[in-house]
C-alpha positions in Angstrom: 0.0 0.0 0.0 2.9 2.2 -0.1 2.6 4.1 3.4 2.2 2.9 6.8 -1.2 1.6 8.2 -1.8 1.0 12.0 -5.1 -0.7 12.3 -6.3 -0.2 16.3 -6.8 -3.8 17.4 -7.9 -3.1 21.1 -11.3 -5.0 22.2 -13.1 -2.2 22.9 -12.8 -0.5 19.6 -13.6 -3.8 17.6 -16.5 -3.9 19.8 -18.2 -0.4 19.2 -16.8 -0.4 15.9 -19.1 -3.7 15.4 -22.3 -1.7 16.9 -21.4 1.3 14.7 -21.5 -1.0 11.7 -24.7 -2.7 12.4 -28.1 -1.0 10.8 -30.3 -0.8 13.7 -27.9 1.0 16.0 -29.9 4.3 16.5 -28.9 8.1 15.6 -28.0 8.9 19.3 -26.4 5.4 20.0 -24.2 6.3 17.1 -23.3 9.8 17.7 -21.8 8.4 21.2 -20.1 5.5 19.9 -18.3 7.1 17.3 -17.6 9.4 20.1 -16.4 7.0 22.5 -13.9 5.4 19.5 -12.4 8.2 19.1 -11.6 9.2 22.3 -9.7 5.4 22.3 -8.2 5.9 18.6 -6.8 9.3 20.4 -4.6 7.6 22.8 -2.8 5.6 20.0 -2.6 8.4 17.3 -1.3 10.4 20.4 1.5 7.8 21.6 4.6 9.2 20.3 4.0 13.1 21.2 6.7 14.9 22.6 6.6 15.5 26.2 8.4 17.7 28.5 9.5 17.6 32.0 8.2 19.8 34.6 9.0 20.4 38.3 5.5 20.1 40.5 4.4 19.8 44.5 2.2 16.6 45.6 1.1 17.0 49.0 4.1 14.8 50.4 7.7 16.3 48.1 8.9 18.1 44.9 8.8 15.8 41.9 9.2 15.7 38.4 6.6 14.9 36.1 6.2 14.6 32.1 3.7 17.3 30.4 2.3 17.4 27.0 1.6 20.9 26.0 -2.0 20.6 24.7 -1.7 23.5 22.6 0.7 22.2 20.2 -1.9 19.6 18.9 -5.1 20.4 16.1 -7.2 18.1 15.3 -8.5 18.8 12.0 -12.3 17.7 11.7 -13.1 16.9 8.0 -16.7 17.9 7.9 -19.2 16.5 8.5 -18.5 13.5 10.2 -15.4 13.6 11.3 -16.3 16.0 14.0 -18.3 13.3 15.8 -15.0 11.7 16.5 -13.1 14.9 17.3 -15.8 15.6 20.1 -14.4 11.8 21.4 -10.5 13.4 21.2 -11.5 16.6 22.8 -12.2 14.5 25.6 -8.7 13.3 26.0 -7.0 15.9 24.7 -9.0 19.2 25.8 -6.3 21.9 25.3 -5.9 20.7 21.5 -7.1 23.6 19.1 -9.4 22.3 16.3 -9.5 23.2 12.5 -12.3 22.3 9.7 -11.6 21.2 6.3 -15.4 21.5 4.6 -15.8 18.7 1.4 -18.3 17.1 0.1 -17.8 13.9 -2.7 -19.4 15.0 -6.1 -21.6 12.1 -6.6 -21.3 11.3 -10.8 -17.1 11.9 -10.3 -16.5 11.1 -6.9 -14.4 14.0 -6.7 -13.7 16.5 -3.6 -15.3 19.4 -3.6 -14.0 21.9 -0.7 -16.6 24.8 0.6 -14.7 25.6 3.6 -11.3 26.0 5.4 -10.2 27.1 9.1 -7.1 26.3 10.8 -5.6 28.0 13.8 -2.9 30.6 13.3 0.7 29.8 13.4 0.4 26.1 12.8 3.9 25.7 12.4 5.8 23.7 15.0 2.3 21.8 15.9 1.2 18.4 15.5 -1.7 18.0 13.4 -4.3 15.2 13.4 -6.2 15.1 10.3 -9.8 13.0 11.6 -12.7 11.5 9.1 -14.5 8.3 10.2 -13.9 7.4 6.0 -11.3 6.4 4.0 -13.4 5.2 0.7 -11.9 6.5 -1.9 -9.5 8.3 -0.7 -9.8 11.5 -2.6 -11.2 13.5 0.3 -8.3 12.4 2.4 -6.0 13.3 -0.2 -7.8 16.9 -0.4 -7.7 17.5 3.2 -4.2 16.5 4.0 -3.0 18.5 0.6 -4.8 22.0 2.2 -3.5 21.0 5.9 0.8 20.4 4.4 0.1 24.0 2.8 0.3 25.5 6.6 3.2 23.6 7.4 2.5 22.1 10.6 5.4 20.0 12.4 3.9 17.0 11.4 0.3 15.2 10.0 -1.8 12.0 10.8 -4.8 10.7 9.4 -7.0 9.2 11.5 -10.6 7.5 10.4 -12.8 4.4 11.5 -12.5 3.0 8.5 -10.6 1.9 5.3 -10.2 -0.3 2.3 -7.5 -1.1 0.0 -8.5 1.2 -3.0 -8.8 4.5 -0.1 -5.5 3.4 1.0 -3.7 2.9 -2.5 -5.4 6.5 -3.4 -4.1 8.3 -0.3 -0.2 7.2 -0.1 0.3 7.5 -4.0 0.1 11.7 -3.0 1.0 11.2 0.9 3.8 8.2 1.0 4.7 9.9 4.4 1.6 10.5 6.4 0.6 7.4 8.9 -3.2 6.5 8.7 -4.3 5.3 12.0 -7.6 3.3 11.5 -10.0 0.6 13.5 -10.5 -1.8 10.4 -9.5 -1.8 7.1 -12.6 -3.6 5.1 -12.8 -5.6 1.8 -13.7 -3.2 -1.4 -15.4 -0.5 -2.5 -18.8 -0.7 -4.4 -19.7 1.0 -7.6 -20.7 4.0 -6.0 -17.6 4.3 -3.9 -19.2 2.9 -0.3 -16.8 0.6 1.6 -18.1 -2.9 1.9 -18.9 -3.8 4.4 -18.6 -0.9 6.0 -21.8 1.2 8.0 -22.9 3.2 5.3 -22.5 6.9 5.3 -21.1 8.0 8.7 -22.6 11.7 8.0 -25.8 10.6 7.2 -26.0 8.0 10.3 -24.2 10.7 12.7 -26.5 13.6 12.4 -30.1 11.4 11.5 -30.5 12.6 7.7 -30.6 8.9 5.8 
């Protein structure tokens, strides 16, 4: 696949990721699974950060204790779904700042179509987490990432629920050197560019508008 591919094994996430994926799972059971995985997909994506040592009082001595400077990370929510899993992050990681990457797939070309773009200021020097429950395709990935390199952060993940082979291929042939951090990487895409088996569209089953 040309780029490398963590796939999150951990029992909890191949268990909500299974009630995510199954049809009856209602609007609001949804919303607070996807959630809940990405809160957990946060803690691996977020292993490797830099930390630094700082000098504090517990109520018995002086001690020193690692800190990660919250600040330094955005999580960039490619709308609309992907903000149901950044709300999960925000959890973990509540001084992160958060930027939006607005696309939407053209439906006869597949294509990304972007209709909006926010990032904090002065993203150099921080670590950005690029977040979308779906890697179909891959085009919208490819989009995202492309606008988020232009501001130069330190450095870039990508970080969905779910993949497939095709999304995969699509997204390293332009980004060789991004990780994608994901909870399952599923068989094929259909004719219309839906992973199988997938959950169907995460926006649609997120906010209630199948």
């Amino acid at each position: 696949m040309g780029g490398r591919v963590q796939v999150v094994e951990h029992p909890l996430v191949q268990h909500k990721l299974g009630l995510l994926r199954t049809k009856t799972t209602s609007t609001a059971d949804f919303r607070r699974l996807l959630g809940e995985v990405g809160m957990l997909l946060a803690y691996e994506v977020t292993r490797d950060l830099p930390t630094r040592e700082v000098t504090i009082e517990t109520p018995l001595a002086h001690t020193s204790v690692p800190r990660l400077d919250g600040k330094k990370v955005v999580l960039v929510s490619v709308l609309r779904a992907g903000s149901g899993m950044v709300d999960g992050m925000l959890h973990v990681i509540p001084g992160a700042r958060v930027g939006h990457v607005g696309l939407y797939r053209n439906p006869e070309t597949l294509a990304a179509v972007e209709y909006y773009f926010k990032m904090p200021r002065a993203m150099d020097g921080r670590e950005a987490i690029v977040v979308d429950p779906m890697l179909a395709t891959g085009n919208s990935a490819v989009a995202a990432v492309t606008r988020v390199k232009a501001t130069r952060p330190r450095s870039i993940k990508f970080v969905c629920l779910l993949t497939c082979p095709e999304g995969l291929a699509n997204f390293h042939a332009h980004h060789p050197e991004i990780a994608v951090y994901t909870a399952a990487i599923d068989s094929r895409l259909d004719a219309h560019g839906y992973i199988v088996p997938g959950l169907g569209d995460a926006g649609d089953r997120l906010y209630g508008t199948t």
